[in-house]
C-alpha positions in Angstrom: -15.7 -2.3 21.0 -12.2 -3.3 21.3 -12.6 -5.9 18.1 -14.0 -3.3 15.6 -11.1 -1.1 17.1 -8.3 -3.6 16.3 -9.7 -4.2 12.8 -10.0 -0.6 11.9 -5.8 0.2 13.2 -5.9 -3.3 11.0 -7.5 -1.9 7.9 -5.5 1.1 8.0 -2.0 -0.4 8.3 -3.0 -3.0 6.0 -4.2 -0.2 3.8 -1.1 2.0 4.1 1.2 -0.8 3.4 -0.4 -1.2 0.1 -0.4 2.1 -0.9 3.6 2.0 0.1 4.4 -0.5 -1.5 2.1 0.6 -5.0 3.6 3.5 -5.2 7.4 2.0 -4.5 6.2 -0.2 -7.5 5.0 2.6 -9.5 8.3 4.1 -9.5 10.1 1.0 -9.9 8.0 0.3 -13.1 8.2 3.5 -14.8 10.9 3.9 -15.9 11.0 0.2 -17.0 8.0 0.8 -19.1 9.0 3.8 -20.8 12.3 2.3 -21.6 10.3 -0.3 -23.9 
């Protein structure tokens, strides 16, 4: 129980950091890309 617990709050953070960091890149990008 304890196992599928840890990789679930592992999953999320894991997920939530990517989505952080994809949308910091997003807006990093954009204006990049519409300047060419």
């Amino acid at each position: 129980y304890m196992v599928s617990y840890f990789l679930g709050v592992t999953a999320a953070g894991i997920y939530s950091a990517a989505y952080t960091i994809g949308s910091y890149a997003f807006f990093v990008l954009m204006p990049l890309t519409t300047g060419l």
